[in-house]
C-alpha positions in Angstrom: 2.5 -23.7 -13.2 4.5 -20.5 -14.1 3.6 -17.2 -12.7 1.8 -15.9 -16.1 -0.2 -18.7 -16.3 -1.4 -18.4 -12.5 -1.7 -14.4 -13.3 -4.2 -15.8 -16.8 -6.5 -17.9 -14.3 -6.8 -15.6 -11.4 -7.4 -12.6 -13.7 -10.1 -15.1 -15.7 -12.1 -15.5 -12.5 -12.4 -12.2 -11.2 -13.2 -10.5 -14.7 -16.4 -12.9 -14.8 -17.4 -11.3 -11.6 -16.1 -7.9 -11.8 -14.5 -5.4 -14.8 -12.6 -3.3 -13.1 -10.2 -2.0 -15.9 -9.6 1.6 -15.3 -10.3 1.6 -11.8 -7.5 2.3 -9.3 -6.3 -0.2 -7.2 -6.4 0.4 -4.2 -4.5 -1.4 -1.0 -5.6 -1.1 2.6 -3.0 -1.3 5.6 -3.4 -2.5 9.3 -6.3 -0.9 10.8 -7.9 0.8 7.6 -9.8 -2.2 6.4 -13.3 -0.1 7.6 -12.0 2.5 5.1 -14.3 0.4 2.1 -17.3 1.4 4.3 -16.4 4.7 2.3 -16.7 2.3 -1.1 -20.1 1.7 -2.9 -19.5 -1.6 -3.8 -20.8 -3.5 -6.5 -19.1 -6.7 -6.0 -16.6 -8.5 -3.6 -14.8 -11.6 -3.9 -13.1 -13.2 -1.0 -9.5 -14.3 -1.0 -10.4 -17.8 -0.3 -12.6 -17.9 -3.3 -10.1 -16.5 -6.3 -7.5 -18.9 -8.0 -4.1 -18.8 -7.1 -4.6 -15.8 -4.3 -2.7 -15.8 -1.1 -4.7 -15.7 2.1 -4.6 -12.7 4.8 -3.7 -14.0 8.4 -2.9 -10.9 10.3 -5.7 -9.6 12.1 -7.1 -6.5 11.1 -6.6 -8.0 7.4 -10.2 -9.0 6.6 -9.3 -10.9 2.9 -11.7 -9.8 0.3 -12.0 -8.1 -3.1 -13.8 -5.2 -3.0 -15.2 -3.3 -6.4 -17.1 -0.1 -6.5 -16.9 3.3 -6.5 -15.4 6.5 -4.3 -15.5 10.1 -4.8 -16.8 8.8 -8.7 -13.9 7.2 -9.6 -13.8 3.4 -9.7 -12.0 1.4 -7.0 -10.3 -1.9 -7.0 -9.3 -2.8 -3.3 -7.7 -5.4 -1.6 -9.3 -5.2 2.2 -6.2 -7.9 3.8 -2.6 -7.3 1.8 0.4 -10.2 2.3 3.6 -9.2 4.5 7.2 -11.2 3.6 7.1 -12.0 7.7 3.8 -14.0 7.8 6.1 -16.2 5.5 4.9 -15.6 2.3 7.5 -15.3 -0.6 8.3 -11.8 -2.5 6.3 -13.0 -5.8 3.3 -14.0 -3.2 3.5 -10.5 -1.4 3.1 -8.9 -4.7 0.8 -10.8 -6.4 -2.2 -9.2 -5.9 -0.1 -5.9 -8.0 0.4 -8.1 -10.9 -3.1 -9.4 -11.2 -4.3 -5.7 -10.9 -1.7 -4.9 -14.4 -3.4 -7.5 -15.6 -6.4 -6.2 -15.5 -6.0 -3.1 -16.9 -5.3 -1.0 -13.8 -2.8 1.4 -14.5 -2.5 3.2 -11.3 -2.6 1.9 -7.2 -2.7 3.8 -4.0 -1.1 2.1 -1.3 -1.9 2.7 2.7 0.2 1.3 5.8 0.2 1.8 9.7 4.0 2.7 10.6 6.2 3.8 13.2 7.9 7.5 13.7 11.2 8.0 13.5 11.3 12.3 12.8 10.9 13.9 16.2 8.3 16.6 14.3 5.7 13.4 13.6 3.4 12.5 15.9 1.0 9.7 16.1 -2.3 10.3 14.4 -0.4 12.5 11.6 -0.6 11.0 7.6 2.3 11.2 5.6 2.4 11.2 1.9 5.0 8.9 1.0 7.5 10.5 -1.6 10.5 7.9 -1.6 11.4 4.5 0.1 14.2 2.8 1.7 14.4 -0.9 0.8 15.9 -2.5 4.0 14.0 -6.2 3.3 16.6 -9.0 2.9 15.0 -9.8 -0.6 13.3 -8.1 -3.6 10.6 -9.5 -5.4 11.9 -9.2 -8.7 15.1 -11.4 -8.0 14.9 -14.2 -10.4 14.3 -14.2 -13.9 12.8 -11.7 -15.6 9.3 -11.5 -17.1 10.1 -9.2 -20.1 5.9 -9.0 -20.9 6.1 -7.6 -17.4 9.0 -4.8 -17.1 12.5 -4.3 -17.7 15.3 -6.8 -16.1 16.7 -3.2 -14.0 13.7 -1.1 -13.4 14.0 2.7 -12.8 13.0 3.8 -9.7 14.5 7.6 -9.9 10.4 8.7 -9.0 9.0 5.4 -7.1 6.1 7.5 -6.0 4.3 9.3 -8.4 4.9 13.3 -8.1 1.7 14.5 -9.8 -0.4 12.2 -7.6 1.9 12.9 -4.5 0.6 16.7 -5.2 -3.1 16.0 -5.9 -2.9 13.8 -2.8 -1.4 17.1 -0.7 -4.0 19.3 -2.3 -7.1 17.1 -2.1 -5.5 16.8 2.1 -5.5 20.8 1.9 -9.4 20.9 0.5 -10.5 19.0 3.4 -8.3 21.0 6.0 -6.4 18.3 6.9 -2.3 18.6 7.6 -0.1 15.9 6.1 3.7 15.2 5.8 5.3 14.2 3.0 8.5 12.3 3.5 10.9 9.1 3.2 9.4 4.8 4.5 11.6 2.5 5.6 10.2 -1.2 4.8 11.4 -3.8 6.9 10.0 -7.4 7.2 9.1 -7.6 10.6 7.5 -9.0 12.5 9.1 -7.5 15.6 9.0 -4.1 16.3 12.3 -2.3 16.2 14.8 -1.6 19.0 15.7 1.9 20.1 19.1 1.1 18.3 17.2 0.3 14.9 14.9 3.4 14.9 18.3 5.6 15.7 19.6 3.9 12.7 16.6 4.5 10.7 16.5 7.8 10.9 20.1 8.2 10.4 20.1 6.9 6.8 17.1 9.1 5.9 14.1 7.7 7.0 10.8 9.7 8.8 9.0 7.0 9.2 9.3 2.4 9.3 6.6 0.2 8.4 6.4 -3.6 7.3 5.5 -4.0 4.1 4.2 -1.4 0.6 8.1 -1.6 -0.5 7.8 -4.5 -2.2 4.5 -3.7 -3.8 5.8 -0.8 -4.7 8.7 -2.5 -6.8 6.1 -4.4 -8.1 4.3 -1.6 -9.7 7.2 0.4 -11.0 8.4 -2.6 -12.7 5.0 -3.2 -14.6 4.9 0.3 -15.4 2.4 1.6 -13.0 1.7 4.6 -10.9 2.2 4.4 -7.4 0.7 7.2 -4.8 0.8 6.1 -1.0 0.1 7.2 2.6 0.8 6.3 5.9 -0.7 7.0 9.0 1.7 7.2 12.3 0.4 4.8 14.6 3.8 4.7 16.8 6.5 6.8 17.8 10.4 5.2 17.3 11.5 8.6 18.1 15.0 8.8 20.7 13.8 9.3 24.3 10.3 8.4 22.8 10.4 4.5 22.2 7.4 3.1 23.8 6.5 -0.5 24.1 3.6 -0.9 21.3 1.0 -3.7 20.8 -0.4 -4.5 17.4 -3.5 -3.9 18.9 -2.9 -0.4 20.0 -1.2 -0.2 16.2 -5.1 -1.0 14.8 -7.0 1.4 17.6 -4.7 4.6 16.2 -5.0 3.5 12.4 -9.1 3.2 12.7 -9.3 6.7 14.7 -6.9 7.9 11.6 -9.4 6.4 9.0 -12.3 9.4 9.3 -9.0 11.7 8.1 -7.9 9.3 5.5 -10.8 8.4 3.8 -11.9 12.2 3.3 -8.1 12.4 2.0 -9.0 9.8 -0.8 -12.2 10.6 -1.5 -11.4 14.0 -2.6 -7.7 13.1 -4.2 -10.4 10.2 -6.2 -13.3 13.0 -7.0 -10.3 15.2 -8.5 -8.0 12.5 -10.3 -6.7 12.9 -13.3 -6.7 11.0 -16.1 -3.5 9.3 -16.8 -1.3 11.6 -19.2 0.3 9.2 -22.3 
């Protein structure tokens, strides 16, 4: 079955339990799945449940739908997002992107957990992504292309939106809350880098390295969406500061960064903006 077909079916079954067009979609990363606590839900759907949807099997990635509201503004989040390293394929990974297009939401904010590579970060800070260096071995739009979808080369001059990266800063600001805003490096994992690999991260221009939101990222430029994200640092790559790290201790510093991050949101939500045409 091709992928718009699959896309028609999935979309079918969650509109006849849900309507979230004009919501924001909303993507939680390792660690941050007790951020919907924050959501007033009206309806949740999980994974296992929804036609043609990948499954979450990294722990900390619960696997559910989750529709409601947050600072107001309707919410559309996936508690449990799909990493290239658990074995999935790109057009898997960024599924979930398409189905939100689909429908009808025109704007996502992505979270991750990632590593430090800028000596001034420290774990426990949140940084406003503004660009992204694409070091995966694929892309998920290789292939042919889905005109309905995007163009065949997508531009990708502003991958992260710069009125939301600004709300996002301001609405951190209201709440008294410091954030960075700087560069992700998305790799596919699912090792943890060498000392050698965060030196050369930061040499080409990263701040920080994560595992996945590249992808989804693409995803969302290509369908013409907007794309605001944040990560919180839940490791330090930094030279003479390379630890050995657990996914575990990954989750514990994401969860004691949620509080922060969810009165981030909630105010960058209660403040949005309508999208400008």
């Amino acid at each position: 079955m091709d992928l718009s077909k699959r896309i028609q079916e999935t979309t079918a079954y969650i509109e006849r339990c849900m309507q979230p067009k004009g919501a924001i979609g909303v993507v939680l990363g390792t660690g941050l799945g007790g951020f919907v606590d924050e959501i007033e839900v009206s309806a949740e759907l999980p994974y296992a449940s929804i036609p043609h949807f990948p499954q979450s099997t990294v722990e900390g990635h619960d696997g559910k739908l989750i529709y409601g509201t947050m600072g107001g503004q309707a919410v559309f989040a996936l508690k449990g997002r799909f990493h290239f390293y658990e074995g999935y394929r790109m057009d898997e990974v960024v599924y979930p992107i398409r189905v939100m297009k689909a429908l009808g939401i025109e704007s996502v904010l992505l979270s991750n957990a990632s590593g430090a590579v800028n000596p001034n970060y420290k774990v426990g800070d949140i940084m406003v992504i503004k660009d992204h260096i694409n070091l995966f071995p694929t892309n998920p739009l290789i292939g042919p292309n889905d005109e309905s979808m995007g163009p065949r080369f997508p531009d990708m001059s502003e991958p992260y939106d710069r009125e939301f990266r600004a709300a996002m800063i301001k609405a951190a600001n209201s709440e008294g809350i410091e954030v960075r805003e700087g560069v992700y490096a998305g790799l596919s994992g699912p090792c943890f880098e060498t000392p050698a690999e965060y030196r050369y991260i930061r040499i080409i221009g990263a701040d920080v390295v994560g595992m996945s939101t590249v992808p989804e990222t693409i995803a969302a430029k290509h369908l013409g969406m907007r794309v605001v994200a944040l990560s919180v640092i839940t490791d330090l790559g930094i030279e003479g500061h390379v630890e050995s790290i657990t996914h575990e201790e990954v989750q514990a510093a994401a969860q004691a960064a949620e509080p922060k991050i969810a009165a981030i949101v909630r105010s960058f939500l209660s403040n949005r903006a309508p999208r400008s045409h």
